[in-house]
ROKE-651703 format. One record per atom (N, C-alpha, C, O): residue in one letter; atom name; residue number from 0; x, z, y. Coordinates in steps of 0.2 Angstrom, whole numbers, plus 5000, padded with zeros to 4 digits. Layout:
REM ROKE-651703
<node a, CA, NUM, <X, Z, Y>>;
...
//
This chain:
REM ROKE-651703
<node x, N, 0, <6291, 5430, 5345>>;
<node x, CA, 0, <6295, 5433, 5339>>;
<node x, C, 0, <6296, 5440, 5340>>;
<node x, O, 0, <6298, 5443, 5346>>;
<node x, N, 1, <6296, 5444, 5334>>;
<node x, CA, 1, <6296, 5452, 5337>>;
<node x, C, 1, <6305, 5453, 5333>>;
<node x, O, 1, <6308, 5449, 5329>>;
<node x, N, 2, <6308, 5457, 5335>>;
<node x, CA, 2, <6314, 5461, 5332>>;
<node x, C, 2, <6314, 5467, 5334>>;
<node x, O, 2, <6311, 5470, 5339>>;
<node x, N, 3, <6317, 5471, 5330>>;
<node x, CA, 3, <6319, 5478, 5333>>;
<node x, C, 3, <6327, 5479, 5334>>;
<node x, O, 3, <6332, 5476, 5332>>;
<node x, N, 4, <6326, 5485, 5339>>;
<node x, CA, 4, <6332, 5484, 5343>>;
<node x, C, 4, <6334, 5493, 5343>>;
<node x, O, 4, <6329, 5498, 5343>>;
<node x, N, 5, <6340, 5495, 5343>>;
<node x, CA, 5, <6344, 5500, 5340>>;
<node x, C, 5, <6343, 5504, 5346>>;
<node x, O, 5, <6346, 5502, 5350>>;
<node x, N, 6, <6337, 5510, 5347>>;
<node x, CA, 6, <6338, 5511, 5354>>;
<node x, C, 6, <6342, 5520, 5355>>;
<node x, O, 6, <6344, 5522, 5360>>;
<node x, N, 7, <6340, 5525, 5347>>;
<node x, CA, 7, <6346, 5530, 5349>>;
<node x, C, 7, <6347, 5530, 5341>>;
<node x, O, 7, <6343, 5530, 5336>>;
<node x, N, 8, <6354, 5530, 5341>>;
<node x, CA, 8, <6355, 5531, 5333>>;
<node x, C, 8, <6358, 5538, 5331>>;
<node x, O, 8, <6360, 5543, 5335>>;
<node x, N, 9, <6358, 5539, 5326>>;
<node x, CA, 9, <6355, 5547, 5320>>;
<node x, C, 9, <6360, 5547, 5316>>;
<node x, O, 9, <6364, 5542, 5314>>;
<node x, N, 10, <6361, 5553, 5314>>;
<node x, CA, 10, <6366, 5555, 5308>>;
<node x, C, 10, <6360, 5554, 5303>>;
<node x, O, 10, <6361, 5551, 5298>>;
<node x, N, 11, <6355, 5556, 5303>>;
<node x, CA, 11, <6351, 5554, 5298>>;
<node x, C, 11, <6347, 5551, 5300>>;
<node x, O, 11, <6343, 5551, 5295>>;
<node x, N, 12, <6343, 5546, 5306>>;
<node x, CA, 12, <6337, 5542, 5305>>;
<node x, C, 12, <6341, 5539, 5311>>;
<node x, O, 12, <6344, 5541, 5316>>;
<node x, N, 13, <6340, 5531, 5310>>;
<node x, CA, 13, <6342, 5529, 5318>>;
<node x, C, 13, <6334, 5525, 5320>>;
<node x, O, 13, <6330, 5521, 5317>>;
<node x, N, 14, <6333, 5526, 5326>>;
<node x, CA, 14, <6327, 5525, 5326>>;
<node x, C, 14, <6328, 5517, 5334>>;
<node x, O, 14, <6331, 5517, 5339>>;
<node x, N, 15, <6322, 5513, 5330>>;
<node x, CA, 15, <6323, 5506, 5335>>;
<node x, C, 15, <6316, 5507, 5339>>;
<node x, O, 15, <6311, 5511, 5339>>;
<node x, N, 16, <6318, 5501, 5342>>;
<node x, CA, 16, <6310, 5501, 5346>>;
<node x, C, 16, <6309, 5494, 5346>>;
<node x, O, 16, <6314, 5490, 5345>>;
<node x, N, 17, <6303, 5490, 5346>>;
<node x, CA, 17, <6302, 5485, 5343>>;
<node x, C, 17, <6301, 5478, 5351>>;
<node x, O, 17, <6297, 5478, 5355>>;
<node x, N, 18, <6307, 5474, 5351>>;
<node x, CA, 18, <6306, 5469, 5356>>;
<node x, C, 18, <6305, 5464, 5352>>;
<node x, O, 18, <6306, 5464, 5346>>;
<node x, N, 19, <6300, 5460, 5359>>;
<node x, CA, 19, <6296, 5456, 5359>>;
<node x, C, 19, <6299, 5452, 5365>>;
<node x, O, 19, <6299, 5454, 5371>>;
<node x, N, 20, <6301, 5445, 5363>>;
<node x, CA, 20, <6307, 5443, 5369>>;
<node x, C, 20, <6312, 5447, 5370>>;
<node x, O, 20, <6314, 5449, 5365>>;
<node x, N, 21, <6315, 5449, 5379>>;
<node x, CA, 21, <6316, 5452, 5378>>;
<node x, C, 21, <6315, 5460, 5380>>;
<node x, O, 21, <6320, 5464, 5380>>;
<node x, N, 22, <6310, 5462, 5381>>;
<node x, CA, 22, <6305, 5466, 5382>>;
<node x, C, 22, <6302, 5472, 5378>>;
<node x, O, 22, <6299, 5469, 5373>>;
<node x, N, 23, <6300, 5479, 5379>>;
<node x, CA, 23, <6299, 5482, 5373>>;
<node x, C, 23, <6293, 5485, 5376>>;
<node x, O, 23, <6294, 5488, 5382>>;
<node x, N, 24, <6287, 5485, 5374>>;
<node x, CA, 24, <6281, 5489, 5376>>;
<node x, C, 24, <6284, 5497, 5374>>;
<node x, O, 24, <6284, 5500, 5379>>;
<node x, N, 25, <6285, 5501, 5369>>;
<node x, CA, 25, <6284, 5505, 5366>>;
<node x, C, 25, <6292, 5507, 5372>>;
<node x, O, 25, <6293, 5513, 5375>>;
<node x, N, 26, <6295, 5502, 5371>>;
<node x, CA, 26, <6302, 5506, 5376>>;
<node x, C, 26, <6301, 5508, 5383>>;
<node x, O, 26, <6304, 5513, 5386>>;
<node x, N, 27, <6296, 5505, 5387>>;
<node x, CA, 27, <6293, 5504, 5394>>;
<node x, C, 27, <6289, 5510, 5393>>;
<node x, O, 27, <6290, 5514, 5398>>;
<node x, N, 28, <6285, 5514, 5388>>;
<node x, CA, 28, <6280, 5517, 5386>>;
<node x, C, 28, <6284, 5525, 5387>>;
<node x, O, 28, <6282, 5530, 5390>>;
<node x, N, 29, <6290, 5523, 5382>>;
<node x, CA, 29, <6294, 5530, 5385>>;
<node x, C, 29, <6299, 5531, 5389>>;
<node x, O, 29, <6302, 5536, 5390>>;
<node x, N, 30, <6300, 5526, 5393>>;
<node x, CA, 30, <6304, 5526, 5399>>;
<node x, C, 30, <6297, 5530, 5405>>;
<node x, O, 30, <6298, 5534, 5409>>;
<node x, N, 31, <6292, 5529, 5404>>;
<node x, CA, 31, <6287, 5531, 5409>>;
<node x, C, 31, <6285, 5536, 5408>>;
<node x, O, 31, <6281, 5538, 5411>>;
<node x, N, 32, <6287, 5540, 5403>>;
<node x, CA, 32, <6283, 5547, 5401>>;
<node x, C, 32, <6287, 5551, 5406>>;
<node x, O, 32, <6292, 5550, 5408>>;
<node x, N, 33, <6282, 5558, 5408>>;
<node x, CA, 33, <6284, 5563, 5413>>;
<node x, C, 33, <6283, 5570, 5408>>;
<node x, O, 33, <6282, 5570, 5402>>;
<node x, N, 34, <6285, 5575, 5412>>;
<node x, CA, 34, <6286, 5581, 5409>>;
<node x, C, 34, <6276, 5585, 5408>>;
<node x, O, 34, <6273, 5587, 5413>>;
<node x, N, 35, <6276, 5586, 5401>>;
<node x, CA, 35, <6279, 5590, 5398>>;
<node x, C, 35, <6282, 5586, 5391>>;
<node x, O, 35, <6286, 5588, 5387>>;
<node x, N, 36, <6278, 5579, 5391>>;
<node x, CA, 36, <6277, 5575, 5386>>;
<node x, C, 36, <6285, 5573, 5384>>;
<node x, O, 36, <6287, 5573, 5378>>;
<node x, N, 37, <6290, 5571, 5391>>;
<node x, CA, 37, <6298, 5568, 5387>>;
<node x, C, 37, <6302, 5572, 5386>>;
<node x, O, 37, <6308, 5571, 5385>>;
<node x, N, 38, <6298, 5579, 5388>>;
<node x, CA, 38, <6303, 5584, 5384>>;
<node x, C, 38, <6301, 5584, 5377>>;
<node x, O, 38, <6306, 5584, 5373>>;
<node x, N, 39, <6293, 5584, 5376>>;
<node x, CA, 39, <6290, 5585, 5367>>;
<node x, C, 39, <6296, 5581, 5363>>;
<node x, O, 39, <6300, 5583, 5360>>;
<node x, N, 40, <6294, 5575, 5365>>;
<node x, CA, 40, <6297, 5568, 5365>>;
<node x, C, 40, <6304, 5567, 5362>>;
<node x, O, 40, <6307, 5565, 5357>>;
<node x, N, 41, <6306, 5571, 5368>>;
<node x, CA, 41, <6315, 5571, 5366>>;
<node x, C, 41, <6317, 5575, 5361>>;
<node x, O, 41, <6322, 5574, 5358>>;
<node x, N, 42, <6313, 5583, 5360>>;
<node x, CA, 42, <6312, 5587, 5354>>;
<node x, C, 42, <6313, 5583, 5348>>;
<node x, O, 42, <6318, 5582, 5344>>;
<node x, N, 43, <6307, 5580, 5348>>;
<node x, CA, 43, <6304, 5576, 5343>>;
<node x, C, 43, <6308, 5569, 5338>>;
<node x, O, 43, <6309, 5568, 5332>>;
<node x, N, 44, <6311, 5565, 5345>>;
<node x, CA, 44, <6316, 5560, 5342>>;
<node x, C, 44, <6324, 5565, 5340>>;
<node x, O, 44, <6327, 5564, 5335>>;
<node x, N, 45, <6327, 5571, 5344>>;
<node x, CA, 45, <6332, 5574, 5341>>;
<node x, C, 45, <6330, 5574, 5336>>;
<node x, O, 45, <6333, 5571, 5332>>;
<node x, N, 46, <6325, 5578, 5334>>;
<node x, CA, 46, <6325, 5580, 5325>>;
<node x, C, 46, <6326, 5574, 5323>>;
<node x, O, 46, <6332, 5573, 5320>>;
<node x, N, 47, <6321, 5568, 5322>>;
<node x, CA, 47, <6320, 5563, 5319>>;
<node x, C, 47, <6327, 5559, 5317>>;
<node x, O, 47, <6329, 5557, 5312>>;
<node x, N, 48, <6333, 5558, 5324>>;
<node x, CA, 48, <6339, 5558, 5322>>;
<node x, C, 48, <6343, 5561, 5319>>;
<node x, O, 48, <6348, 5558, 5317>>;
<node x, N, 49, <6343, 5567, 5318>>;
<node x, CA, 49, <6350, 5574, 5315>>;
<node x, C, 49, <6349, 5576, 5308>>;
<node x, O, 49, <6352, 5576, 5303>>;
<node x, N, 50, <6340, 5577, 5309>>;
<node x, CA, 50, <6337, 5582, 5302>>;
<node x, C, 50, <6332, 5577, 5299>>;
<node x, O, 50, <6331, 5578, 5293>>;
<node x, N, 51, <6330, 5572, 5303>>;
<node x, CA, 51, <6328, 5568, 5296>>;
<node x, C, 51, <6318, 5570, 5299>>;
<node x, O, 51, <6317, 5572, 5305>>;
<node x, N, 52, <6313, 5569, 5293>>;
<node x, CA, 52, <6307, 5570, 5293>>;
<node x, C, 52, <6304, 5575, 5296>>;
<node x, O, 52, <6306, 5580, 5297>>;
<node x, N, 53, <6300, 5574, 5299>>;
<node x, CA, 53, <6298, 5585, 5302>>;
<node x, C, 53, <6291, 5585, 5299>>;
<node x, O, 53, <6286, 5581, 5299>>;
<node x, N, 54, <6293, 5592, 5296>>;
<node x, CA, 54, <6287, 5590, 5291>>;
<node x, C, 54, <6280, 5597, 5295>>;
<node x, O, 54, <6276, 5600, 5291>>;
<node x, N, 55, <6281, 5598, 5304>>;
<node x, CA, 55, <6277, 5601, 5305>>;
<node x, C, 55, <6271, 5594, 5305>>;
<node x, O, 55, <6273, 5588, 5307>>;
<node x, N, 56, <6264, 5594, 5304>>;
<node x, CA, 56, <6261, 5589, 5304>>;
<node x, C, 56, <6256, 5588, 5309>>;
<node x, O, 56, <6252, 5584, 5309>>;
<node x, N, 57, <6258, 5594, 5314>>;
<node x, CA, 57, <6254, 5593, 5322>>;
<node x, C, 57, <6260, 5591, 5325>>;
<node x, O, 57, <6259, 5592, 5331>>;
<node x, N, 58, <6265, 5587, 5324>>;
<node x, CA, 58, <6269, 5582, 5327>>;
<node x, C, 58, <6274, 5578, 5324>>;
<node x, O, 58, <6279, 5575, 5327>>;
<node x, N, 59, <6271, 5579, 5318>>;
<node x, CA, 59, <6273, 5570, 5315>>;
<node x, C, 59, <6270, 5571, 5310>>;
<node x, O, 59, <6270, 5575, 5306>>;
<node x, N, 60, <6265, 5564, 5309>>;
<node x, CA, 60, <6259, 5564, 5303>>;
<node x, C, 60, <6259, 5556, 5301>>;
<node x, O, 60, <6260, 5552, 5306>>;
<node x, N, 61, <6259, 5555, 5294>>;
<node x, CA, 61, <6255, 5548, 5292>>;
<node x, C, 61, <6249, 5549, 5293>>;
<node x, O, 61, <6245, 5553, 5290>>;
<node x, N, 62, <6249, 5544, 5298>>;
<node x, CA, 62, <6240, 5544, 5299>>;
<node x, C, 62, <6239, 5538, 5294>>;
<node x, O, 62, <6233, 5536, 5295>>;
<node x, N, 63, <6242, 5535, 5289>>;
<node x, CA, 63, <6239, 5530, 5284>>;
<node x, C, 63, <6243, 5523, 5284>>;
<node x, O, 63, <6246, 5521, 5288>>;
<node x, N, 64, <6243, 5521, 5278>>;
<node x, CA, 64, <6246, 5515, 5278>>;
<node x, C, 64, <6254, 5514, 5280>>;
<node x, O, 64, <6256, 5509, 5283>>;
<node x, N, 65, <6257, 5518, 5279>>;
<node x, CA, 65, <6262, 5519, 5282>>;
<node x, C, 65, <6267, 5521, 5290>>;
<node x, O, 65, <6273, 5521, 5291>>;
<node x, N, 66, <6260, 5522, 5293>>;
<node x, CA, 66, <6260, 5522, 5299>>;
<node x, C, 66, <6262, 5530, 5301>>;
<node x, O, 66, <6261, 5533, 5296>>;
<node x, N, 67, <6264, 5532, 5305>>;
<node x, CA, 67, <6268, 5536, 5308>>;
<node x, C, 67, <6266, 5540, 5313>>;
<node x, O, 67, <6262, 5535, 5316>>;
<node x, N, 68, <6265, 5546, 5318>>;
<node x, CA, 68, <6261, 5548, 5324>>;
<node x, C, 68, <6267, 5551, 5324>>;
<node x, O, 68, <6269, 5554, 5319>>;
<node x, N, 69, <6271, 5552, 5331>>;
<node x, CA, 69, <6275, 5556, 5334>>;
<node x, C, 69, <6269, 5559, 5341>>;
<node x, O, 69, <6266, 5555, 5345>>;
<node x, N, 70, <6269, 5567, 5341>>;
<node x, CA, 70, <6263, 5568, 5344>>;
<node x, C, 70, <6265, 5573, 5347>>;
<node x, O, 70, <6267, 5578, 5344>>;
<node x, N, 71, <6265, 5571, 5355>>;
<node x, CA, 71, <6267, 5577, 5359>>;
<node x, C, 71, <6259, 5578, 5362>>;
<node x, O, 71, <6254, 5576, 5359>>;
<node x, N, 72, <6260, 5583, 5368>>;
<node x, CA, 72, <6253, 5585, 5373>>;
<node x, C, 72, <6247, 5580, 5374>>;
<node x, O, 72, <6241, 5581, 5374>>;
<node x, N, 73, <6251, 5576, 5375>>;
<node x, CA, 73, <6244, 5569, 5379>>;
<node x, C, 73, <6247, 5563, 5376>>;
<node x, O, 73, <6244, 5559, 5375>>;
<node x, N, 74, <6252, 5563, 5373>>;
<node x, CA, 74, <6254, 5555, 5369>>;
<node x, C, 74, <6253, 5555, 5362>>;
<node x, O, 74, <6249, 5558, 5358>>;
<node x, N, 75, <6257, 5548, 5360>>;
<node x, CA, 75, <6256, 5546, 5352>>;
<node x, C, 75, <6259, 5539, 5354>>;
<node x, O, 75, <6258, 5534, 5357>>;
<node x, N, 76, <6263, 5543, 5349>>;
<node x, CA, 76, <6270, 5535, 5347>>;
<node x, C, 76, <6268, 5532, 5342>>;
<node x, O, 76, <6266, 5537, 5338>>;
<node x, N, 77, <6266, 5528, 5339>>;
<node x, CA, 77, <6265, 5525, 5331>>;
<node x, C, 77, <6273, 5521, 5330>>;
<node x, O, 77, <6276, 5517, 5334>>;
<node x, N, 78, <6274, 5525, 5320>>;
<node x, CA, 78, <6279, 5518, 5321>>;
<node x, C, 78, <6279, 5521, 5313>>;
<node x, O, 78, <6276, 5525, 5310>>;
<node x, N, 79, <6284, 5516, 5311>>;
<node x, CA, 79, <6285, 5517, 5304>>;
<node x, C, 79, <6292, 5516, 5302>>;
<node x, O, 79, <6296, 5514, 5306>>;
<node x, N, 80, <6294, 5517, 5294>>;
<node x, CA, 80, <6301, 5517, 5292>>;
<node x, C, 80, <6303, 5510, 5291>>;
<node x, O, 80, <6299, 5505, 5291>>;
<node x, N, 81, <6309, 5509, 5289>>;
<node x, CA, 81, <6309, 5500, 5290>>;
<node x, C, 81, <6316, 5502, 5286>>;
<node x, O, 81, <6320, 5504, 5291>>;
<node x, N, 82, <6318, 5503, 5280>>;
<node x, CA, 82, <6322, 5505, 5277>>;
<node x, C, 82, <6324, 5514, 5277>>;
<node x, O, 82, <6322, 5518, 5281>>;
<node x, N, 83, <6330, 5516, 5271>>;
<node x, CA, 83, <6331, 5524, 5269>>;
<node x, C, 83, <6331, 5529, 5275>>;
<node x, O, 83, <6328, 5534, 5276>>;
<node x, N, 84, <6336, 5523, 5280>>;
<node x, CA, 84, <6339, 5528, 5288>>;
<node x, C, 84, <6335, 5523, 5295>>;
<node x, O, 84, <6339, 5523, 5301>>;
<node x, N, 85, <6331, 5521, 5295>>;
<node x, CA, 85, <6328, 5516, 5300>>;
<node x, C, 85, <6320, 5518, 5301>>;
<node x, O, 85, <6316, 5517, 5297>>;
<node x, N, 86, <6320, 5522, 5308>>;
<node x, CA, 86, <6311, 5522, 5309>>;
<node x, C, 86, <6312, 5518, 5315>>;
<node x, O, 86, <6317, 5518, 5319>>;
<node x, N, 87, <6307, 5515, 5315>>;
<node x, CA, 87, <6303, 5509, 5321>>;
<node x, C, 87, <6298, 5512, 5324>>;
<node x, O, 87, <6292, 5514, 5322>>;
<node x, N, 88, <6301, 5513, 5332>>;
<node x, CA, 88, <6293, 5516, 5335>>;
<node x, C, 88, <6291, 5506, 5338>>;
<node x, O, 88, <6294, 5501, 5340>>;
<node x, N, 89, <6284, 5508, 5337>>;
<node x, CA, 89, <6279, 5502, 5338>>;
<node x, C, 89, <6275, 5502, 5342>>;
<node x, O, 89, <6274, 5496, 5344>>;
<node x, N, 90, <6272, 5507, 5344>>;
<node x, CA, 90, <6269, 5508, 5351>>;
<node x, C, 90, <6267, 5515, 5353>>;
<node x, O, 90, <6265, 5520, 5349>>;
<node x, N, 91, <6267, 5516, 5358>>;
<node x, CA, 91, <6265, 5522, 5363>>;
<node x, C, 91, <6256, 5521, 5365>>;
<node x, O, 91, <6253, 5517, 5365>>;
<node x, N, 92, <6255, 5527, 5367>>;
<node x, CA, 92, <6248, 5527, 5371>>;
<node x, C, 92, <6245, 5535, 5373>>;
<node x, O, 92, <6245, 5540, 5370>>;
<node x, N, 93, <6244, 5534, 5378>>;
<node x, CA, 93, <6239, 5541, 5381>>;
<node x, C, 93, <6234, 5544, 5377>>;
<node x, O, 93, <6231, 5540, 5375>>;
<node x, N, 94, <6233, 5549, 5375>>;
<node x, CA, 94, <6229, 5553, 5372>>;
<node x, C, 94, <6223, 5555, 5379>>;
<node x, O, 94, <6224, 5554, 5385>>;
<node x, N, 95, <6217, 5557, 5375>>;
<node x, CA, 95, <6212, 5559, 5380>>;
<node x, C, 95, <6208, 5555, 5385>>;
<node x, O, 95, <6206, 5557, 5390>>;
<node x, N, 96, <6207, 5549, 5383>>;
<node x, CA, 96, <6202, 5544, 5386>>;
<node x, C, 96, <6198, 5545, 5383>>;
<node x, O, 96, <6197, 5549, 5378>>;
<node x, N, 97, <6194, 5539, 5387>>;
<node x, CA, 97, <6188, 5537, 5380>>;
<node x, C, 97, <6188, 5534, 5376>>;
<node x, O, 97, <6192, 5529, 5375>>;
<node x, N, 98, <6185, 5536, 5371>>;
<node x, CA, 98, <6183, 5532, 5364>>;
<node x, C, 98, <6186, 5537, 5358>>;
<node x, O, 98, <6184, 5537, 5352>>;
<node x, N, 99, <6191, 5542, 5361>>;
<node x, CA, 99, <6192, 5545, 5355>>;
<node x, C, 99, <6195, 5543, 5349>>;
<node x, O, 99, <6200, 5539, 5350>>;
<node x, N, 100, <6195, 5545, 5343>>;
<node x, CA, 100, <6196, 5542, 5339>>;
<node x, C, 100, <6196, 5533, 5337>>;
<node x, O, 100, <6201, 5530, 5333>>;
<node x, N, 101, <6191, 5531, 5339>>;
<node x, CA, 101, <6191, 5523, 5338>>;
<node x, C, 101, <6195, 5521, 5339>>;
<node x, O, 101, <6198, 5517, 5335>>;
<node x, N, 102, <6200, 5522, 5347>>;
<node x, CA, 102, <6205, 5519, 5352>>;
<node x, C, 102, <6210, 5522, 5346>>;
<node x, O, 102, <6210, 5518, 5341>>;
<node x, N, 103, <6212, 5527, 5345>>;
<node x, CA, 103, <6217, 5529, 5340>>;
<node x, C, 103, <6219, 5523, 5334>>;
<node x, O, 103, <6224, 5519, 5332>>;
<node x, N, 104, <6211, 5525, 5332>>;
<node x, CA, 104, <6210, 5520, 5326>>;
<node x, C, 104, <6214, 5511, 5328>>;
<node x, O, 104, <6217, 5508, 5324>>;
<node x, N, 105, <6212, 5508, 5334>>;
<node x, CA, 105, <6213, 5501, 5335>>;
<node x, C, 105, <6221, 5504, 5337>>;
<node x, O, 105, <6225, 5500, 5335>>;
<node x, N, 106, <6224, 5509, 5339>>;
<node x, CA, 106, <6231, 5508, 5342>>;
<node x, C, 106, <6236, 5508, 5333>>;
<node x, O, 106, <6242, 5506, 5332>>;
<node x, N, 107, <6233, 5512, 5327>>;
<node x, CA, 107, <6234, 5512, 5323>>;
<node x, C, 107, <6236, 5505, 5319>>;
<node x, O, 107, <6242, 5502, 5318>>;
<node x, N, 108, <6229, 5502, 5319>>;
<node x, CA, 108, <6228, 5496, 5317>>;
<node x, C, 108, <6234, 5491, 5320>>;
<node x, O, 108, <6238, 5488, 5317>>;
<node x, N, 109, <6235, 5493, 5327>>;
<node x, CA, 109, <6239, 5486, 5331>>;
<node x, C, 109, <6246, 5490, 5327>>;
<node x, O, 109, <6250, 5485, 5326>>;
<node x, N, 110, <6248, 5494, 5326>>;
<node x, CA, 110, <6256, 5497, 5324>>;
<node x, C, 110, <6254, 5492, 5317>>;
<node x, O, 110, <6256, 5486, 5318>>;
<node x, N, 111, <6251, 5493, 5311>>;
<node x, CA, 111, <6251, 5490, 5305>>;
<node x, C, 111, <6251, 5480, 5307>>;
<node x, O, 111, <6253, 5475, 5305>>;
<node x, N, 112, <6249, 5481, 5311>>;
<node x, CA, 112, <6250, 5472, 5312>>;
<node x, C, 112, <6258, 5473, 5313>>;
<node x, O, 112, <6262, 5472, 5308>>;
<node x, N, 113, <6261, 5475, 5322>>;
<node x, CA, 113, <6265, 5474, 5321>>;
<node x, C, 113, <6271, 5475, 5316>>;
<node x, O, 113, <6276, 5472, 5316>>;
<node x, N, 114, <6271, 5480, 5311>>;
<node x, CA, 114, <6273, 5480, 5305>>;
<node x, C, 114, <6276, 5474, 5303>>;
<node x, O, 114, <6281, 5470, 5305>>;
<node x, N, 115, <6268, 5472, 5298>>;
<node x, CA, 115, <6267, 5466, 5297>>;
<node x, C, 115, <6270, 5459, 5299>>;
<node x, O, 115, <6271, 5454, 5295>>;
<node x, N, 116, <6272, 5460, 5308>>;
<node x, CA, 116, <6274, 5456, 5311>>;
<node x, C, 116, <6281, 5455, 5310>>;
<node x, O, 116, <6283, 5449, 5309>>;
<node x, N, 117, <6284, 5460, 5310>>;
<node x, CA, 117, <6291, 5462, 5310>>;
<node x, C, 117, <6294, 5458, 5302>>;
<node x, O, 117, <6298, 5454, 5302>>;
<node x, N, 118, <6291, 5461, 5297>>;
<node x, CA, 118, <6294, 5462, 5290>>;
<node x, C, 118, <6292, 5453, 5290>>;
<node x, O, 118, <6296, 5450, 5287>>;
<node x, N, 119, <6288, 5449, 5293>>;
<node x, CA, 119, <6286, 5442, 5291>>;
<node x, C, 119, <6293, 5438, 5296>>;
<node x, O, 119, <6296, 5433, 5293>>;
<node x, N, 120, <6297, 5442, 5304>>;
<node x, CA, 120, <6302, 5439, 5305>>;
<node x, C, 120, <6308, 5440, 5302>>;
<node x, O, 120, <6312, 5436, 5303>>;
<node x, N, 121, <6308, 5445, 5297>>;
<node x, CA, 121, <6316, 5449, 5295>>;
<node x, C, 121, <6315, 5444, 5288>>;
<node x, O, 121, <6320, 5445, 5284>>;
<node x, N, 122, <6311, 5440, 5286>>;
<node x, CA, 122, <6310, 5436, 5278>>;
<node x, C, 122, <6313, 5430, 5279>>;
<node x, O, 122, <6313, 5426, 5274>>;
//
């Protein structure tokens, strides 16, 4: 069963991160980031909490379907809104392997499941 869990809250966005048990891939994901990426990172969650949307689009973009990319150097958080003041990160992943785009594509894919998953627990 997935939930999400309140992990920094926002005058304007409070943003969860998504457990599973009691365990959070996407929390473990940025607990392990190194510099220069948790600094991007922490830029990026500050905005997302105080000022709300960033509408720079080389670091936060709908890649589709509601899906979300917070995108520092070498990362990509996928997550989405979950209510007016609620974004959900859903997973994390290294940038610059193989496969390119495709892997993007499948890590995409897996954030819209767990979407999916979440709104089918909260009903």
């Amino acid at each position: 069963m997935l939930e999400k869990k309140l992990l920094f809250p926002g005058s304007a966005l409070d943003i969860y991160v998504i457990l599973q048990g009691d365990r959070s891939e996407v929390g473990e994901f940025i607990d392990h980031l190194t510099s220069p990426d948790l600094g991007q990172f922490s830029r990026l969650r500050d905005h997302l909490n105080h000022h709300g949307i960033l509408m720079n689009v080389s670091k936060f973009r709908n890649e589709g379907n509601g899906i979300y990319a917070l995108k520092t150097q070498h990362t990509r958080i996928y997550g989405f809104f979950d209510g007016p003041r609620s974004f959900v990160l859903a997973l994390g992943f290294k940038k610059g392997g193989k496969g390119g785009w495709k892997v993007e594509r499948r890590h995409w894919e897996r954030a819209c499941e767990i979407r999916e998953l979440l709104r089918t627990n909260e009903a």
